[in-house]
C-alpha positions as CSV (number, residue, x, y, z in Angstrom):
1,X,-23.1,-30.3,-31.7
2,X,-25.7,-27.1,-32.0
3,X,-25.8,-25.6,-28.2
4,X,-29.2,-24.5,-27.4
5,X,-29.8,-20.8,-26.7
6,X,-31.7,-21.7,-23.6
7,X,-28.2,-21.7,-21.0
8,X,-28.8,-19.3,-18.2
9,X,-26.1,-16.6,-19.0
10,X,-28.1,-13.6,-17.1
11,X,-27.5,-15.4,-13.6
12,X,-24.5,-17.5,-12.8
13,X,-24.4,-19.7,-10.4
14,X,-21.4,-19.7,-7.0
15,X,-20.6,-22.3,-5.1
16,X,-18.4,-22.3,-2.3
17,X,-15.9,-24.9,-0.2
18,X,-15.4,-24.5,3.8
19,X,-12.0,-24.3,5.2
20,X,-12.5,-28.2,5.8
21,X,-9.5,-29.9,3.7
22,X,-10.7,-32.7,1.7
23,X,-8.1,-34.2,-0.2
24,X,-4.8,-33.6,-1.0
25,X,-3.4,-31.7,-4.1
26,X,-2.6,-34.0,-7.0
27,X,-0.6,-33.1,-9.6
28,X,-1.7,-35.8,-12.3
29,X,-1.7,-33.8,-15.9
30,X,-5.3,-35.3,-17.0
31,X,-6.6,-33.5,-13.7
32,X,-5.1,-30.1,-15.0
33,X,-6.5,-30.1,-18.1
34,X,-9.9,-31.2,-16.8
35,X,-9.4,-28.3,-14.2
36,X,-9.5,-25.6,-16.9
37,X,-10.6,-26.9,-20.3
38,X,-13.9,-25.4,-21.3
39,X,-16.1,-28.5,-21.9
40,X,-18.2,-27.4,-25.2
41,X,-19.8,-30.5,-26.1
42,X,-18.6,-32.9,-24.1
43,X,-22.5,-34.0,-22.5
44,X,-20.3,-36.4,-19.9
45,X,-18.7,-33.3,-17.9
46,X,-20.4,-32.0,-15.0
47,X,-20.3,-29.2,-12.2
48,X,-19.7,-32.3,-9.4
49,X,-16.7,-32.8,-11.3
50,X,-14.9,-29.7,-11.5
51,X,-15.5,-29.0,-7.4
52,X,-13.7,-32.7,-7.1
53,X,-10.8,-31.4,-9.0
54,X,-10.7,-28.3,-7.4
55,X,-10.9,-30.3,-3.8
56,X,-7.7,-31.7,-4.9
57,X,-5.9,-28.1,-5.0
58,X,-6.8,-27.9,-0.9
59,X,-3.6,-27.5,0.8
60,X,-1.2,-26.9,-1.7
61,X,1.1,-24.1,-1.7
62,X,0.9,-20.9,-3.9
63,X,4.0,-22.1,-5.9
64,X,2.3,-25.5,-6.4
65,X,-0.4,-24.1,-7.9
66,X,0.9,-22.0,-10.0
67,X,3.2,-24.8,-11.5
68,X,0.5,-26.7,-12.8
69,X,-2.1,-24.2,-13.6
70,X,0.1,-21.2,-15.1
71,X,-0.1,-17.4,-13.6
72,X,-3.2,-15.9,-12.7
73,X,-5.5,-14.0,-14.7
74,X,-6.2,-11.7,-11.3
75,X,-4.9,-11.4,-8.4
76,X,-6.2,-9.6,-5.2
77,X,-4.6,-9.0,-1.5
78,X,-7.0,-8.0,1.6
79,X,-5.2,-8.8,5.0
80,X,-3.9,-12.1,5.0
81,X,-5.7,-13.6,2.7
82,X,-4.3,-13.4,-0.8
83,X,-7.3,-14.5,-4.2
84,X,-5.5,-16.0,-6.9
85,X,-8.4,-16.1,-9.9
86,X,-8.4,-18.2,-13.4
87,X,-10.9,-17.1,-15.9
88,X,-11.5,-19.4,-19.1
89,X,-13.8,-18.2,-21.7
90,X,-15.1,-19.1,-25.5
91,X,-17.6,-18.4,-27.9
92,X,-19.7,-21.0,-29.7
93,X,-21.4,-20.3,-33.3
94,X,-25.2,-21.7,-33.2
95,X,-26.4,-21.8,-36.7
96,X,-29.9,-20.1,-37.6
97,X,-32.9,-22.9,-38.3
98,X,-35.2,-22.3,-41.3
99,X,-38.8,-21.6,-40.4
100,X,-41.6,-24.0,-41.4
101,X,-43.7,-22.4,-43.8
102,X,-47.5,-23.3,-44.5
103,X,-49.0,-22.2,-47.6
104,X,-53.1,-21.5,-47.5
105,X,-55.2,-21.6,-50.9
106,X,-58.1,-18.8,-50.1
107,X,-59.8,-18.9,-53.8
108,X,-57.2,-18.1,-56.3
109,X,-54.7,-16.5,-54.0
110,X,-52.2,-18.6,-52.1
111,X,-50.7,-17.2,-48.9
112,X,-47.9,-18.3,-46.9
113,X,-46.9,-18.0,-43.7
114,X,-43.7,-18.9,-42.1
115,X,-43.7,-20.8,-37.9
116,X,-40.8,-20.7,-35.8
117,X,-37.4,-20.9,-36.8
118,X,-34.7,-19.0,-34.7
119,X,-31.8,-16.6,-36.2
120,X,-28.2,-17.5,-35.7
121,X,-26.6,-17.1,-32.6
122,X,-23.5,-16.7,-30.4
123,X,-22.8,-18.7,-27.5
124,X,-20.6,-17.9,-24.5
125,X,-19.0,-20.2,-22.3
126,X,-17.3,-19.0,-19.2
127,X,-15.7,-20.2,-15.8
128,X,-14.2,-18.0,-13.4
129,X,-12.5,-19.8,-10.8
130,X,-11.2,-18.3,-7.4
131,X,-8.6,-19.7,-4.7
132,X,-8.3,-18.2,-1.6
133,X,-4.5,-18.2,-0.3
134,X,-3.5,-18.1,3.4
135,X,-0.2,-18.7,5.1
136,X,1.4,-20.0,1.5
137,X,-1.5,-23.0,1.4
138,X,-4.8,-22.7,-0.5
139,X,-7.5,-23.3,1.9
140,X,-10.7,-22.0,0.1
141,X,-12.0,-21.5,-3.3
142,X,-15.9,-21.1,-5.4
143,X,-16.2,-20.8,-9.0
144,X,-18.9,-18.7,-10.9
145,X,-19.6,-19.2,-14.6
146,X,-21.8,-21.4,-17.2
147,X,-19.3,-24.0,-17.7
148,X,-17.4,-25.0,-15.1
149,X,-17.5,-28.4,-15.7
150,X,-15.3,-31.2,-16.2
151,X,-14.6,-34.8,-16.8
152,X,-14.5,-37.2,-13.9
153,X,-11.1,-37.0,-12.7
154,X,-8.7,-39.8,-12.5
155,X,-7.3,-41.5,-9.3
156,X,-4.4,-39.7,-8.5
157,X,-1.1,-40.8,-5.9
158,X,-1.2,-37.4,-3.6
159,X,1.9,-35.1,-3.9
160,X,4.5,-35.2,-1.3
161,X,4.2,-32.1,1.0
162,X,7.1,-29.8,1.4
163,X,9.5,-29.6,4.0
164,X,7.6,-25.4,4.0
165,X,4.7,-27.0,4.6
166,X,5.9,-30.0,6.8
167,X,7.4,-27.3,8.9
168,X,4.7,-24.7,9.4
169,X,2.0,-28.1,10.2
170,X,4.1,-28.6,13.1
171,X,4.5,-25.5,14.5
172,X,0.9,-24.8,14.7
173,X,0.7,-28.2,16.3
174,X,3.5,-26.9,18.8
175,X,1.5,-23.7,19.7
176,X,-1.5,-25.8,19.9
177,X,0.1,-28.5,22.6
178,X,-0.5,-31.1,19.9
179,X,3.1,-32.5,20.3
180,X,2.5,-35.9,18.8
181,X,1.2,-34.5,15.8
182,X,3.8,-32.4,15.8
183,X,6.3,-35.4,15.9
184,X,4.9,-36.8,13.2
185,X,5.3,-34.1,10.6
186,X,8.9,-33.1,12.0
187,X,10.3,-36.8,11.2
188,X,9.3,-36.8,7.0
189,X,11.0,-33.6,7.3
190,X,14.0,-34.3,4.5
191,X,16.3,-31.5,5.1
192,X,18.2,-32.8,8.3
193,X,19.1,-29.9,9.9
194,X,15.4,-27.9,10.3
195,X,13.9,-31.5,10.8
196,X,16.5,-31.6,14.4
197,X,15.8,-28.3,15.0
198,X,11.7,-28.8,14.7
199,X,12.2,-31.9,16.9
200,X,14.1,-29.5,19.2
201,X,11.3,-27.4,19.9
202,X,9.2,-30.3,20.9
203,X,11.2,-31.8,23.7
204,X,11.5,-28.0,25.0
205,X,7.6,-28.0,25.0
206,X,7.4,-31.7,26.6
207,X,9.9,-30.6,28.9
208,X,7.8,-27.3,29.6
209,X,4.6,-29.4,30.5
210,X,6.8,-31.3,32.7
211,X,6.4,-34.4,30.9
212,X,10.6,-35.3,31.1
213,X,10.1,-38.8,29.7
214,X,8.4,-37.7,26.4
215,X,11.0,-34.6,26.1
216,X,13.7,-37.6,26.4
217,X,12.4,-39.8,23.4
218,X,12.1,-36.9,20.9
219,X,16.0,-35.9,21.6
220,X,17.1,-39.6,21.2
221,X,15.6,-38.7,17.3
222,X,17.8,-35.9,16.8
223,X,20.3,-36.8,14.6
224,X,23.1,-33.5,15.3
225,X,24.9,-34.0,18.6
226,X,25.5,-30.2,19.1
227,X,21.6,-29.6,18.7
228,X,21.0,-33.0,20.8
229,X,23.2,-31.7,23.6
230,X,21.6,-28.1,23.4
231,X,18.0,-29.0,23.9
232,X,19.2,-31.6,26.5
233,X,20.3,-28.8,28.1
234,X,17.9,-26.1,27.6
235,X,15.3,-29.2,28.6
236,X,16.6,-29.4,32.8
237,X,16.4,-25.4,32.6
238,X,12.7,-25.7,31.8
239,X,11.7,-28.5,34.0
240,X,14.0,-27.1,36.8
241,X,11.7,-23.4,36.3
242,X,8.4,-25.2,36.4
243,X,9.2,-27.1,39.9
């Protein structure tokens, strides 16, 4: 396919995803390579695309990212916030087209003049594509670039979160009194000890709002008796300091 010379190079075009998470990160491979294969011309990929794969990549983890879309091109650090940029970019050849030529008979002299035609050309393609990194997850990212486009991506089975990310989720949902959501990420915790010692901390905080009866029904999940009997007992400390 001949590209026309008509794609607008001189002023690329950013757009830009909220903190809002959308979807989960999926790790299905035709969703990689639609991530960062320069479309050339494939007329079926568009823009739309591309920011539904990259909505995907919302809440994964640094590492996570990195698995499935190689190491960076550039990476940049300002306070906590840590950009982690892919840049893809190819030339295209656009053959030359002849002129059309008209020839004029003005008495015995002919004269011809040659109409339009266009000399041969090259074509770049780009995509630069930006994530923005806080607290190990991706929560941001904007592309710029003439071709970041992609094929509609497949349905994808989310990727099980981490027992990292499990963990941090429910301590900001401790410091942010959200105990039941709290409780919920603590029990898909796999490794048994931090998973007891998560579910810990939220019968201390039930039992430092004074609410004894919910403090009791998170320590009846806790699988270690030491840890069991240790928060039982750091529990009647708290509630007997808040009477």
């Amino acid at each position: 396919m001949i590209f026309q010379t008509t794609l607008q190079r001189d002023k690329p075009v950013m757009m830009k995803l909220g903190s809002t998470t959308l979807t989960r990160f999926a790790q299905k491979t035709s969703v990689i390579i639609g991530l960062f294969s320069l479309a050339g011309c494939n007329t079926t990929a568009t823009t739309q695309n591309y920011e539904a794969i990259l909505a995907t990549y919302v809440g994964a983890s640094e590492s996570q990212l990195i698995e499935a879309l190689g190491p960076p091109d550039q990476v940049y650090i300002s306070g906590s916030s840590k950009y982690l940029t892919y840049i893809r970019s190819s030339d295209t050849y656009v053959p030359g087209t002849s002129p059309t030529y008209q020839t004029q008979i003005i008495g015995n002299t002919a004269y011809t003049t040659g109409y339009g035609g266009l000399p041969a050309a090259i074509v770049n393609h780009n995509c630069k594509t930006t994530f923005t990194i806080r607290n190990s997850s991706i929560v941001d990212w904007r592309w710029e670039g003439n071709n970041c486009i992609a094929e509609k991506p497949e349905a994808a089975e989310p990727m099980e979160e981490t027992d990292q990310q499990l963990v941090e989720k429910a301590r900001t949902a401790i410091n942010n009194l959200q105990l039941n959501k709290a409780f919920a990420f603590a029990v898909n915790i796999r490794d048994s000890n931090t998973r007891d010692w998560i579910l810990s901390a939220i019968a201390e905080t039930h039992a430092t709002e004074g609410n004894m009866g919910k403090a009791n029904q998170v320590v009846s999940n806790i699988r270690d008796s030491s840890i069991r009997e240790h928060t039982a007992e750091t529990m009647l400390i708290l509630n007997r300091s808040i009477r």
